[in-house]
PDB file of N, CA, C and O in Angstrom:
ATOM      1  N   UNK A   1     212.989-160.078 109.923  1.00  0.00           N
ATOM      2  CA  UNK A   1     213.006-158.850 110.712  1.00  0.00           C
ATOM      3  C   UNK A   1     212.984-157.638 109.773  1.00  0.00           C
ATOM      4  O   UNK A   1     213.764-157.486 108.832  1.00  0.00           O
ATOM      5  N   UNK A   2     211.936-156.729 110.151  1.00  0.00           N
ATOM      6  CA  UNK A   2     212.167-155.549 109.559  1.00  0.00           C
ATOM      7  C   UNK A   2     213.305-154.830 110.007  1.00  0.00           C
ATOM      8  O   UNK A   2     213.861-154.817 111.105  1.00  0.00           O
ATOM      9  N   UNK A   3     213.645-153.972 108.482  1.00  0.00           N
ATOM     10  CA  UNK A   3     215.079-153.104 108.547  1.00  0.00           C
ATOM     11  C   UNK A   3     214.338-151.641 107.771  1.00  0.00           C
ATOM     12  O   UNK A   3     213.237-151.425 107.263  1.00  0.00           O
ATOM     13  N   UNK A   4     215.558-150.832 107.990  1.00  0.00           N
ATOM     14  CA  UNK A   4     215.037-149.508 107.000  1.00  0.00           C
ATOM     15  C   UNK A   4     216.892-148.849 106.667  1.00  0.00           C
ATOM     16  O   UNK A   4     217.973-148.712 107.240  1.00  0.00           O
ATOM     17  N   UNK A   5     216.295-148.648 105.493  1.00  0.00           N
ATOM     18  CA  UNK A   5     217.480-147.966 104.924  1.00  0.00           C
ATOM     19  C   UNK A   5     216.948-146.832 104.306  1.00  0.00           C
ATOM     20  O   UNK A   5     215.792-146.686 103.911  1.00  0.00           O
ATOM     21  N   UNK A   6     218.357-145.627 104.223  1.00  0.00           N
ATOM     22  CA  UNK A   6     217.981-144.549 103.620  1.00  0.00           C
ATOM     23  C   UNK A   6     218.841-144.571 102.458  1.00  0.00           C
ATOM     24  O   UNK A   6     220.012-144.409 102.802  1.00  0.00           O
ATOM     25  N   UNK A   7     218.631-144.774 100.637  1.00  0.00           N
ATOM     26  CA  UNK A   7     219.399-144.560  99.730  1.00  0.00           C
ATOM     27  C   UNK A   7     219.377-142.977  98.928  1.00  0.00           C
ATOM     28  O   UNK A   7     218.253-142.604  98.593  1.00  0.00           O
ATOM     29  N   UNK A   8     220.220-142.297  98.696  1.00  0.00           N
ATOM     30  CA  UNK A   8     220.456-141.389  98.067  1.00  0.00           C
ATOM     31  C   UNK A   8     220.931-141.755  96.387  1.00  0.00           C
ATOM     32  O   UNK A   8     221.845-142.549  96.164  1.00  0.00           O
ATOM     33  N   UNK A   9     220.284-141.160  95.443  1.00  0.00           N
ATOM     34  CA  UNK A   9     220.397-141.806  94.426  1.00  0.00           C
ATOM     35  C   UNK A   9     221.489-140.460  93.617  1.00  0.00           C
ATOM     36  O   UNK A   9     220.959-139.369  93.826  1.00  0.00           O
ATOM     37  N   UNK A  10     222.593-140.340  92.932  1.00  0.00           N
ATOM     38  CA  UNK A  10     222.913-139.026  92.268  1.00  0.00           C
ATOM     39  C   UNK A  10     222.779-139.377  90.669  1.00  0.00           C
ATOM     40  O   UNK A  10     222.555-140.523  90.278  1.00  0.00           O
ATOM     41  N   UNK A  11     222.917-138.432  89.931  1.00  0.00           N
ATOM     42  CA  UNK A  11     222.868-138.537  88.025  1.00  0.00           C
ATOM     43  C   UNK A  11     221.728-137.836  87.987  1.00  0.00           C
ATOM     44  O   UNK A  11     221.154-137.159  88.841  1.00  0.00           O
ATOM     45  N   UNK A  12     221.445-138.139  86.698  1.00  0.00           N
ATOM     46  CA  UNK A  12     220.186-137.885  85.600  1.00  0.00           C
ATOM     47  C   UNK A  12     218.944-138.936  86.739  1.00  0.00           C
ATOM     48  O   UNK A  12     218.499-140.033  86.399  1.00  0.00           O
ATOM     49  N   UNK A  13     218.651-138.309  87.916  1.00  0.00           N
ATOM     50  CA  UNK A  13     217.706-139.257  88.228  1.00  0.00           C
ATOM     51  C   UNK A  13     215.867-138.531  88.363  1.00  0.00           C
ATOM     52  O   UNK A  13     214.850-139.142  88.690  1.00  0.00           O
ATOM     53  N   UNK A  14     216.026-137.011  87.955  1.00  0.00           N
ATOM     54  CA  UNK A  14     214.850-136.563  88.461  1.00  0.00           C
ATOM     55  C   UNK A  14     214.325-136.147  86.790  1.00  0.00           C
ATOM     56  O   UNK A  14     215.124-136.078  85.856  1.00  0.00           O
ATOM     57  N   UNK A  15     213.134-135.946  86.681  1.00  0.00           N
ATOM     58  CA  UNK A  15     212.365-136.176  85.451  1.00  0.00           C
ATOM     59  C   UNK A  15     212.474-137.402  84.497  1.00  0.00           C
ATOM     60  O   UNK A  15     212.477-137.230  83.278  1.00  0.00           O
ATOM     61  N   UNK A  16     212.560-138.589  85.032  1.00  0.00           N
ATOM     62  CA  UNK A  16     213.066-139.484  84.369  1.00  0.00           C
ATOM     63  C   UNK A  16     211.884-140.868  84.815  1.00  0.00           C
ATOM     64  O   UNK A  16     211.961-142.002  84.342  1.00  0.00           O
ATOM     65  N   UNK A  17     211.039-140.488  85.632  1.00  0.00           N
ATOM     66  CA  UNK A  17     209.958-141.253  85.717  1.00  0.00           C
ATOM     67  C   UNK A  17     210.932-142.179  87.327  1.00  0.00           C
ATOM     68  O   UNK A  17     210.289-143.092  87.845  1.00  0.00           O
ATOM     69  N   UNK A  18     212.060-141.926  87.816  1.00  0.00           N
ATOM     70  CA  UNK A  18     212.840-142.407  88.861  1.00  0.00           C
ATOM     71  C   UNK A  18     211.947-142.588  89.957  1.00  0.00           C
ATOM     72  O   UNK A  18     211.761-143.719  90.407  1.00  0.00           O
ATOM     73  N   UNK A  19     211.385-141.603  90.425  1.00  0.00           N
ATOM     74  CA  UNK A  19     210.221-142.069  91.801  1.00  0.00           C
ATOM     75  C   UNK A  19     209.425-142.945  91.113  1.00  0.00           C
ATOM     76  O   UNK A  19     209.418-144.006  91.738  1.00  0.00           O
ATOM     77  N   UNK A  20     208.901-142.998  90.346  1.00  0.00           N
ATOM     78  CA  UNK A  20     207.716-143.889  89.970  1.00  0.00           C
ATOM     79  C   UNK A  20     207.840-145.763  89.436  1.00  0.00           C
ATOM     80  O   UNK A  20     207.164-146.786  89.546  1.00  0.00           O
ATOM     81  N   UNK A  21     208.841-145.432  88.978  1.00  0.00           N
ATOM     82  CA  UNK A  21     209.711-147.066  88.625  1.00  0.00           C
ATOM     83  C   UNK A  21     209.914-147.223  89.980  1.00  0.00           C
ATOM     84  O   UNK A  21     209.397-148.282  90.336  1.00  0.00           O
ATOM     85  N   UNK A  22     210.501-146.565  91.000  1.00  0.00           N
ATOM     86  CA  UNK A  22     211.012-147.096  92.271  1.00  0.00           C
ATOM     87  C   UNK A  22     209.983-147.633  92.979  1.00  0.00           C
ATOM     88  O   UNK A  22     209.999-148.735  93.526  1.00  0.00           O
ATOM     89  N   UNK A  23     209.132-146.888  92.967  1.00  0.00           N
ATOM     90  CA  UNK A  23     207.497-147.117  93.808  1.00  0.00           C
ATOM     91  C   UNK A  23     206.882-148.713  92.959  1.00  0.00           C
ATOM     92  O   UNK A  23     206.431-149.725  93.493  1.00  0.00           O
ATOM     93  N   UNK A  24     207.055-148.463  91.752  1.00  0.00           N
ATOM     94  CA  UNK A  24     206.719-149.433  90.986  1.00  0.00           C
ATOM     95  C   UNK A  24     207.530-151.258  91.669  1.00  0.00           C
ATOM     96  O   UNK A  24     206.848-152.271  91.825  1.00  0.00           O
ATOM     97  N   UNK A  25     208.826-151.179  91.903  1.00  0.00           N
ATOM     98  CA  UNK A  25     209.913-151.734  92.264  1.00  0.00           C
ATOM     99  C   UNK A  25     209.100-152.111  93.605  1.00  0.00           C
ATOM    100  O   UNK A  25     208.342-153.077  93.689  1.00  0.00           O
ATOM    101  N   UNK A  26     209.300-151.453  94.350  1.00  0.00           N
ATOM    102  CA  UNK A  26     208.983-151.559  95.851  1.00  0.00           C
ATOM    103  C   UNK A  26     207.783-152.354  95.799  1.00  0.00           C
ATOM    104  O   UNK A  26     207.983-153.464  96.292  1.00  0.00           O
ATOM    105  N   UNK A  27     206.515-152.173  95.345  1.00  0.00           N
ATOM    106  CA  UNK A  27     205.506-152.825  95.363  1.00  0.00           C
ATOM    107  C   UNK A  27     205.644-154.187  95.231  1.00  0.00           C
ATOM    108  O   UNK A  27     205.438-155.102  96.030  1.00  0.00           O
ATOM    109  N   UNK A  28     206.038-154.171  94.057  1.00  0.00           N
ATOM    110  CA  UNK A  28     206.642-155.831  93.407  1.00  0.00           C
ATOM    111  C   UNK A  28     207.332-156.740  95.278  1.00  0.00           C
ATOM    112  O   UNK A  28     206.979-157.692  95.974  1.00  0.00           O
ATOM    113  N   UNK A  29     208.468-155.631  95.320  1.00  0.00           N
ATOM    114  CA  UNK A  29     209.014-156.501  96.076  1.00  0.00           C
ATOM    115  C   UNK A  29     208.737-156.246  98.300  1.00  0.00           C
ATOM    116  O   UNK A  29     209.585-156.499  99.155  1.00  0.00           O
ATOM    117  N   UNK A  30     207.314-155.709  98.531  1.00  0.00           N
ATOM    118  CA  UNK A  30     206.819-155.496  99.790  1.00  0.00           C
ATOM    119  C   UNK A  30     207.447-154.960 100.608  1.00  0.00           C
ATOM    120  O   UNK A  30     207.778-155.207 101.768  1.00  0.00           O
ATOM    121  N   UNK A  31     207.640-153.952  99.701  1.00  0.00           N
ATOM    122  CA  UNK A  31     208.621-152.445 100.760  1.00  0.00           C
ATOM    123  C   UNK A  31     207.745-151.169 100.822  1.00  0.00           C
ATOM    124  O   UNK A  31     206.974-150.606 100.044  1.00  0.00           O
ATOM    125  N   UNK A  32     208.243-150.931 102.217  1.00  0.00           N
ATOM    126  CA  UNK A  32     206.863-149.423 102.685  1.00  0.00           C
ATOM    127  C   UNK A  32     208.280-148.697 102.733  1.00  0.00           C
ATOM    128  O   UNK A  32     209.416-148.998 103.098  1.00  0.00           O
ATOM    129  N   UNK A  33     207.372-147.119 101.946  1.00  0.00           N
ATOM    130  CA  UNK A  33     208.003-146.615 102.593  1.00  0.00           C
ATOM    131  C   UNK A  33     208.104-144.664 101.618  1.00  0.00           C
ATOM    132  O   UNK A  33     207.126-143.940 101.425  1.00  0.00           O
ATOM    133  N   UNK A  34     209.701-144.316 101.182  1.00  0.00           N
ATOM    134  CA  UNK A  34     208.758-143.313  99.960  1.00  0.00           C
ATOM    135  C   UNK A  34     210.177-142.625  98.974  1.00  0.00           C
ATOM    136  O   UNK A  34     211.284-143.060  99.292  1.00  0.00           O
ATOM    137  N   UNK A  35     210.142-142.051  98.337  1.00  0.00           N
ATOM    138  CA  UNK A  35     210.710-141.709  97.505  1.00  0.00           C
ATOM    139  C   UNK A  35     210.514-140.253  96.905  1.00  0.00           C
ATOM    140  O   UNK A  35     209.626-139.874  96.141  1.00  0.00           O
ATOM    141  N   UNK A  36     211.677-139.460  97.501  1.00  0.00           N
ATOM    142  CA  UNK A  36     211.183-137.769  96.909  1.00  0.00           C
ATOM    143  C   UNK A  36     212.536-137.366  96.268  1.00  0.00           C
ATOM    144  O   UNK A  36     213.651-137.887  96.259  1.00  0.00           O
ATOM    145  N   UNK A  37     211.978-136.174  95.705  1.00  0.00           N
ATOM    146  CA  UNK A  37     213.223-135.375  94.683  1.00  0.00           C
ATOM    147  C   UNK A  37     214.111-134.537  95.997  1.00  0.00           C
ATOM    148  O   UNK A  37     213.403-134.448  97.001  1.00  0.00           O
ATOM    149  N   UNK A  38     214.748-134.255  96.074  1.00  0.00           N
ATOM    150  CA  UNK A  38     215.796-133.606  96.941  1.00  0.00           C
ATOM    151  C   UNK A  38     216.585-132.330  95.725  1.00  0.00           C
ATOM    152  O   UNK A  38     216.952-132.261  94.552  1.00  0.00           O
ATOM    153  N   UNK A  39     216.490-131.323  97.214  1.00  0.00           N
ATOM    154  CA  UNK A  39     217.076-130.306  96.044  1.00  0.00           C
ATOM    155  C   UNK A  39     218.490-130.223  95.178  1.00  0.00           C
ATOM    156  O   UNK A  39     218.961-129.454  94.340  1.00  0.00           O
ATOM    157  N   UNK A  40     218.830-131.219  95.722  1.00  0.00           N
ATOM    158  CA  UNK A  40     220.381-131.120  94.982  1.00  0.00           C
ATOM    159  C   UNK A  40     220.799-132.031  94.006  1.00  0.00           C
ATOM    160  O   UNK A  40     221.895-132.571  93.858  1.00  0.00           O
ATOM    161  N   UNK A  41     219.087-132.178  92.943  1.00  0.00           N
ATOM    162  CA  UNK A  41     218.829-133.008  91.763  1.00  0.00           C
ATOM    163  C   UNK A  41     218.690-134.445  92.467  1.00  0.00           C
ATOM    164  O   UNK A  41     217.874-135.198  91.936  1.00  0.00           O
ATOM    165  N   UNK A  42     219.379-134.925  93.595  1.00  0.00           N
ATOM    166  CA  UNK A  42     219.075-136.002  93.903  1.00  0.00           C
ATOM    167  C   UNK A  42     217.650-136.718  93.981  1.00  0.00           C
ATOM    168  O   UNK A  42     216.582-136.107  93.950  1.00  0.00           O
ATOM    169  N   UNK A  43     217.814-138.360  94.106  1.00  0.00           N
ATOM    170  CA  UNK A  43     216.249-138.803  94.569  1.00  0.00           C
ATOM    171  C   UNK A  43     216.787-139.535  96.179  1.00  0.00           C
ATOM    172  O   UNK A  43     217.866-140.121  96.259  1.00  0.00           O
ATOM    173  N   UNK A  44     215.969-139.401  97.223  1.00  0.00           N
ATOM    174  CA  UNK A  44     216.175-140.248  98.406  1.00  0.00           C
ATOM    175  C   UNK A  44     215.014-140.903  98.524  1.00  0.00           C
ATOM    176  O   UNK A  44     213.960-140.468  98.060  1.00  0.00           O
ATOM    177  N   UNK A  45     215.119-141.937  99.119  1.00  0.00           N
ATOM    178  CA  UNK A  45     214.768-143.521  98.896  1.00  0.00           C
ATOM    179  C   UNK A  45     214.775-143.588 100.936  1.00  0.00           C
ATOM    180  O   UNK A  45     215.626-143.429 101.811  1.00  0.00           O
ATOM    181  N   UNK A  46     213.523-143.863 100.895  1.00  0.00           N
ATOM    182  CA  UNK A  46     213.271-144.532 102.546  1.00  0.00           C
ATOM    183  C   UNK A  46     212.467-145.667 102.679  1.00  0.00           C
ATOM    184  O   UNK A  46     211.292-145.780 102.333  1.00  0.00           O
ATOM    185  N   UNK A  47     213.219-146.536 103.230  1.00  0.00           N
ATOM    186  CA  UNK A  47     212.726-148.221 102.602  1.00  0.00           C
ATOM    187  C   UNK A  47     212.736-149.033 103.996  1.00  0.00           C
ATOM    188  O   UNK A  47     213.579-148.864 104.877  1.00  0.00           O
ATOM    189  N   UNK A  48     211.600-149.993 104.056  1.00  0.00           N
ATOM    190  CA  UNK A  48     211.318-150.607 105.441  1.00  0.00           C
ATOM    191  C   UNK A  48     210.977-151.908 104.333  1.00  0.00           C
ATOM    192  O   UNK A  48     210.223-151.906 103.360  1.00  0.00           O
ATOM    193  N   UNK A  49     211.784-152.935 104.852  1.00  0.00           N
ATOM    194  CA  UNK A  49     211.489-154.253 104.664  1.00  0.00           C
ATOM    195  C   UNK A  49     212.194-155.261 104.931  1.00  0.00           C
ATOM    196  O   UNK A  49     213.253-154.923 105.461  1.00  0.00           O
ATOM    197  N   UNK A  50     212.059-156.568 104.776  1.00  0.00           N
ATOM    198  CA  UNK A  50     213.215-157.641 105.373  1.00  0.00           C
ATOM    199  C   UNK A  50     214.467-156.763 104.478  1.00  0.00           C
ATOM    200  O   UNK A  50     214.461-155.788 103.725  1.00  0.00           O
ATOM    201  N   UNK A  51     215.659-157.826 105.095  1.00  0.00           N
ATOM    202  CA  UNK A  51     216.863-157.519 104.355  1.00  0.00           C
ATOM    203  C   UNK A  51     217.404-158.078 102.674  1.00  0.00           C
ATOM    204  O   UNK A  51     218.135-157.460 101.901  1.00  0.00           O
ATOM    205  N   UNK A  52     216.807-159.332 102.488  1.00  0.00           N
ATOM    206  CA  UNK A  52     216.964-159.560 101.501  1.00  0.00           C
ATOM    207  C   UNK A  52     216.143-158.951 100.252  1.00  0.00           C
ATOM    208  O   UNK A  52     216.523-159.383  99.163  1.00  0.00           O
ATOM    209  N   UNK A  53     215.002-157.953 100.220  1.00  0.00           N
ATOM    210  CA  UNK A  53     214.109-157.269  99.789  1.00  0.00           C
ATOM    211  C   UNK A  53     214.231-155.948  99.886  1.00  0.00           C
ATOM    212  O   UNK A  53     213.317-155.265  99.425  1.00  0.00           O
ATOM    213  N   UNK A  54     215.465-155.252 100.550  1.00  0.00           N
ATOM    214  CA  UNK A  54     216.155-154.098 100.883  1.00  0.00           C
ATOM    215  C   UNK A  54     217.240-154.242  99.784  1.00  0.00           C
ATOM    216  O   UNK A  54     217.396-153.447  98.857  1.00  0.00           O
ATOM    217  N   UNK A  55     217.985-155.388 100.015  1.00  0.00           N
ATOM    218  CA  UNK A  55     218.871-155.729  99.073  1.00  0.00           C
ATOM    219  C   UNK A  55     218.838-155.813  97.248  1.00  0.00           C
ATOM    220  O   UNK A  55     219.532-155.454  96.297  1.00  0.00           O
ATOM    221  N   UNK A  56     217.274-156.685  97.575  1.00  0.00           N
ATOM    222  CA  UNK A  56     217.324-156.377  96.028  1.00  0.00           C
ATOM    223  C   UNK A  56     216.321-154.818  95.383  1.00  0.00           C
ATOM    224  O   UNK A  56     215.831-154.670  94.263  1.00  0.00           O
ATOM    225  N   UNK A  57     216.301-154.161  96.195  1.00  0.00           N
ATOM    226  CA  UNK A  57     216.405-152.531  96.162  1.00  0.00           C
ATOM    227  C   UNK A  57     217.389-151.851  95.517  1.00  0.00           C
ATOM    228  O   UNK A  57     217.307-151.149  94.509  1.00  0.00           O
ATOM    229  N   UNK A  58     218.430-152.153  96.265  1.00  0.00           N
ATOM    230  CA  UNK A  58     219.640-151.663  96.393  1.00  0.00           C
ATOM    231  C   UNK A  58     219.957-151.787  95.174  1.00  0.00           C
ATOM    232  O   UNK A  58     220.448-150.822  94.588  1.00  0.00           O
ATOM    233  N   UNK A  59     219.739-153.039  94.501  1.00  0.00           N
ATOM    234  CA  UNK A  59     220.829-153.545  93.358  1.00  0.00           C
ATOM    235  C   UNK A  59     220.052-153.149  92.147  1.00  0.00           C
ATOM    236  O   UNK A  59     220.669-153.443  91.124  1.00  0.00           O
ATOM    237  N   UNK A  60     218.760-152.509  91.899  1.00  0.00           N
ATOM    238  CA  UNK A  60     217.774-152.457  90.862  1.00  0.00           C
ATOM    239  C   UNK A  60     217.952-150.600  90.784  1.00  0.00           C
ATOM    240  O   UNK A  60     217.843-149.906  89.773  1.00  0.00           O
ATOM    241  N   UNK A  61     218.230-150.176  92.098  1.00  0.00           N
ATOM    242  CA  UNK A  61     218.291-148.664  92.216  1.00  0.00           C
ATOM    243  C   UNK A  61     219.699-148.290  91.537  1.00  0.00           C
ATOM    244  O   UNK A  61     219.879-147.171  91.056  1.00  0.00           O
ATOM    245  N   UNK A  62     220.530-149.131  91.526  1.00  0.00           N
ATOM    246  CA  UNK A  62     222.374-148.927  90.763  1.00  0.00           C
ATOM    247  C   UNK A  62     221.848-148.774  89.151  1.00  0.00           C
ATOM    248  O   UNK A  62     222.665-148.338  88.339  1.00  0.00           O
ATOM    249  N   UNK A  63     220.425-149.149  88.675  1.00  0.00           N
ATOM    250  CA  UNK A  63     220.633-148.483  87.314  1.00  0.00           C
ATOM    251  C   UNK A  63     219.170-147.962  87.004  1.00  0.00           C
ATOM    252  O   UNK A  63     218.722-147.309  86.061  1.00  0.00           O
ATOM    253  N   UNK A  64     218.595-148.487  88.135  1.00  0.00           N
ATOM    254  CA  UNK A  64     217.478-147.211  88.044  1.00  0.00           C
ATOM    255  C   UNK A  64     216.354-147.440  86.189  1.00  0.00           C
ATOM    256  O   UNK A  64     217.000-148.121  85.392  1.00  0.00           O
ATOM    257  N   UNK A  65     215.481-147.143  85.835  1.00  0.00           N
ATOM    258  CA  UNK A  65     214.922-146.883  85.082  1.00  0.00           C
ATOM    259  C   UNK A  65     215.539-146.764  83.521  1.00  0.00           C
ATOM    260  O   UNK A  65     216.354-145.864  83.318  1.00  0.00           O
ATOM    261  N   UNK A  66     215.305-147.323  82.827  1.00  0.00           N
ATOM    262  CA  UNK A  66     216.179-146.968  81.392  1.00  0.00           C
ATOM    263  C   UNK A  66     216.255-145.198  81.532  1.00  0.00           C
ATOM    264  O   UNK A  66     217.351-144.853  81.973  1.00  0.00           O
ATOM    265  N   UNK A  67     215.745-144.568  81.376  1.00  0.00           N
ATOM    266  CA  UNK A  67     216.151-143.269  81.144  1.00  0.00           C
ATOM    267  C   UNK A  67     217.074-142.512  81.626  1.00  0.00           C
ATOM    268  O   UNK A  67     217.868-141.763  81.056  1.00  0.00           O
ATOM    269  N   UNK A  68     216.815-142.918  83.430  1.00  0.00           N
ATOM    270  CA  UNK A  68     218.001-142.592  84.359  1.00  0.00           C
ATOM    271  C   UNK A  68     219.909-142.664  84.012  1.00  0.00           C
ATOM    272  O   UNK A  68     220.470-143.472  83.274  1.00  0.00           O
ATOM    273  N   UNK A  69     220.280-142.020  84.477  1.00  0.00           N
ATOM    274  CA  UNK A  69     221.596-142.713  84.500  1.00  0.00           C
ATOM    275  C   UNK A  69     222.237-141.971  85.872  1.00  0.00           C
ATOM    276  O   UNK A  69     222.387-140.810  86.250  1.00  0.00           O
ATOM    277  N   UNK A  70     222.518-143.272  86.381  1.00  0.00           N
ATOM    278  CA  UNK A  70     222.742-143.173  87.963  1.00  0.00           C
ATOM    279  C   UNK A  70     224.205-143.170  88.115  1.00  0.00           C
ATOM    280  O   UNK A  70     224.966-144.113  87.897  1.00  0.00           O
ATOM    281  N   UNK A  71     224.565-141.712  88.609  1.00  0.00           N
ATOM    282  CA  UNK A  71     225.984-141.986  88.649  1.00  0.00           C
ATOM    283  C   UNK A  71     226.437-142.331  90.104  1.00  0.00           C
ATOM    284  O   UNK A  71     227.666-142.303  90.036  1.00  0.00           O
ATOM    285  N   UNK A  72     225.983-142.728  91.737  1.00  0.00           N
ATOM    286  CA  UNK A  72     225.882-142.955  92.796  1.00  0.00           C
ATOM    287  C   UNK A  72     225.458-143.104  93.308  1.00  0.00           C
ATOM    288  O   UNK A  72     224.632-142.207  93.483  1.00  0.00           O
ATOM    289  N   UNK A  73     225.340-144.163  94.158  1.00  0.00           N
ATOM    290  CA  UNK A  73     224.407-144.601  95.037  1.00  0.00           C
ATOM    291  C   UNK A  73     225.078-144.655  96.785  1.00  0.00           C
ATOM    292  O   UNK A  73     226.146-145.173  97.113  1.00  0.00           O
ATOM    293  N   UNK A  74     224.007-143.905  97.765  1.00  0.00           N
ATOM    294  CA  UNK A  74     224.642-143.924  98.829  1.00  0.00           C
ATOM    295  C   UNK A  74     223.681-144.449  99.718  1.00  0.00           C
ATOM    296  O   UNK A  74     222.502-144.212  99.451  1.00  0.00           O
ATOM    297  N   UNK A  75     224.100-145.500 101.301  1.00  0.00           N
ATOM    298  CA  UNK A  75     222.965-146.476 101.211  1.00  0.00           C
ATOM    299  C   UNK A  75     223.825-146.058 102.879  1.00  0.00           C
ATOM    300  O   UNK A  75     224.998-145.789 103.139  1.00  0.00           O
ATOM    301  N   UNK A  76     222.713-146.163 103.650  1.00  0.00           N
ATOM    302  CA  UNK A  76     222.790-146.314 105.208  1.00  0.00           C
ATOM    303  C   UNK A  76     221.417-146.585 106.169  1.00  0.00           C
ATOM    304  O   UNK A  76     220.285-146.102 106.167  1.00  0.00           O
ATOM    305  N   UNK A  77     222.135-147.650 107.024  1.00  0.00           N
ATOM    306  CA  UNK A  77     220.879-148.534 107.930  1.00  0.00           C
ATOM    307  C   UNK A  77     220.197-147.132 108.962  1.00  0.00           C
ATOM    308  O   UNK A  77     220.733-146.294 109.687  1.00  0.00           O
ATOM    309  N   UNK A  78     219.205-147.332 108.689  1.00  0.00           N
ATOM    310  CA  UNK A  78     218.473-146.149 110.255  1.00  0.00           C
ATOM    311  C   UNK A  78     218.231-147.147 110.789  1.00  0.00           C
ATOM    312  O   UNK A  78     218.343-148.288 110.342  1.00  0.00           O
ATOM    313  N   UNK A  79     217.749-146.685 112.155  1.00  0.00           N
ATOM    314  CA  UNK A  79     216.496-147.170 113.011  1.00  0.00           C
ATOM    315  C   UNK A  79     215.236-146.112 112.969  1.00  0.00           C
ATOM    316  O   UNK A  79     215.265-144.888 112.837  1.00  0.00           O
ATOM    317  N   UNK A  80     213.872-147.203 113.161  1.00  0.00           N
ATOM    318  CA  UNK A  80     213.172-146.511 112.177  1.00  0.00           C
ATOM    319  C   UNK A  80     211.929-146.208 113.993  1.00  0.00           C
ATOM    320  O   UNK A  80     211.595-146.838 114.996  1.00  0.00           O
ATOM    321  N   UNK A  81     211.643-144.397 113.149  1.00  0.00           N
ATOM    322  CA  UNK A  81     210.685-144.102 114.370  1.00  0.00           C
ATOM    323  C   UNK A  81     209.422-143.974 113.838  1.00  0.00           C
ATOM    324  O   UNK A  81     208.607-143.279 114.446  1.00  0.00           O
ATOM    325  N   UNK A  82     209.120-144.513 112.823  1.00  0.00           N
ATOM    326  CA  UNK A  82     207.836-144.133 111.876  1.00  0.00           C
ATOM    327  C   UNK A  82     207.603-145.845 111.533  1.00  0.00           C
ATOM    328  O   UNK A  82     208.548-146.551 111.183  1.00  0.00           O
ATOM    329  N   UNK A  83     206.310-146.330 111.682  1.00  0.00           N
ATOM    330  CA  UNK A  83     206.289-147.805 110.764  1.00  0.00           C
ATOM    331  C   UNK A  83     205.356-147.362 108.842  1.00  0.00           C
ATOM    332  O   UNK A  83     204.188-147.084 108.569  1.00  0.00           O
ATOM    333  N   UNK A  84     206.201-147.460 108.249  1.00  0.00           N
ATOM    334  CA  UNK A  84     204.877-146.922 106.583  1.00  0.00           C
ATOM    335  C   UNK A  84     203.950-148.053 106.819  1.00  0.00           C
ATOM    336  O   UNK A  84     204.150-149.056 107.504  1.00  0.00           O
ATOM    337  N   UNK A  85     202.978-147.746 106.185  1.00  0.00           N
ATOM    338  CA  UNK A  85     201.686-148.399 105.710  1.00  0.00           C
ATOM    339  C   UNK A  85     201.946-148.911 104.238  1.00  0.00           C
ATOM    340  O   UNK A  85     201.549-150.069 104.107  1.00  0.00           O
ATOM    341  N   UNK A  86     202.482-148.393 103.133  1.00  0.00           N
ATOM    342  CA  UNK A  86     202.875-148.621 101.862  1.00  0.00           C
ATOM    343  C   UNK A  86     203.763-147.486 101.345  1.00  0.00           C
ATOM    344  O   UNK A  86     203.934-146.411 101.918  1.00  0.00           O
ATOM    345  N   UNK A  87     204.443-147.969  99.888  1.00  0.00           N
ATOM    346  CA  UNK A  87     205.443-146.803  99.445  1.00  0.00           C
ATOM    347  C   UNK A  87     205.002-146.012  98.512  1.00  0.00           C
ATOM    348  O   UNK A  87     204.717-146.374  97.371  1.00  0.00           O
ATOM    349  N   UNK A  88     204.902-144.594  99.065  1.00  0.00           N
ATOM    350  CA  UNK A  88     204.232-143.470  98.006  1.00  0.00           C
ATOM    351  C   UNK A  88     205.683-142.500  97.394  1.00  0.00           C
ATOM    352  O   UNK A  88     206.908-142.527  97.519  1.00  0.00           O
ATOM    353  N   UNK A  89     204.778-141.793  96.781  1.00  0.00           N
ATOM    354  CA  UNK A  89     205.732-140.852  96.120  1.00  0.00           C
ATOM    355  C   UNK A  89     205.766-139.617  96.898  1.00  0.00           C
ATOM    356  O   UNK A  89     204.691-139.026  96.798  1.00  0.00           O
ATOM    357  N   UNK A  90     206.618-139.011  97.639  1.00  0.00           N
ATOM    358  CA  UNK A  90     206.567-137.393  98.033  1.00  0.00           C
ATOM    359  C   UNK A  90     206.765-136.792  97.019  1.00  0.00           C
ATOM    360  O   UNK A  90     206.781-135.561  97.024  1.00  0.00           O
TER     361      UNK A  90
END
């Protein structure tokens, strides 16, 4: 069953190549969906895929990119009114 989660990423996560490893991530593991900078340095993360493929999202986004350094991660289930086609970068 498809799921969607929204993760908020906090730290050193923007100029750090963070959307693009994530997008990179997602592909690998058949998640739609997208990844933008947020003004409050954050990155947010909108992810549609089974749960166990959400999950290992979750656990790859806790350190994020060598460059990154992720000091929080905040993770909550939506229900989703949009279906993605694939995961881009905003």
């Amino acid at each position: 069953m498809i799921k969607q989660i929204k993760i908020k990423v906090f730290g050193k996560v923007q100029g750090v190549f963070f959307r693009y490893s994530t997008k990179t991530r997602a592909d690998e593991l058949n998640i739609k969906g997208f990844a933008r900078n947020m003004p409050d340095d954050s990155v947010e993360i909108v992810a549609q895929a089974d749960e166990e493929s959400l999950n290992k999202l979750i656990e790859w986004v806790k350190q994020g990119p060598d460059s990154a350094k992720v000091e929080k991660v905040d993770v909550s289930h939506e229900t989703s009114n949009e279906e993605f086609k694939d995961f881009i970068i905003r």
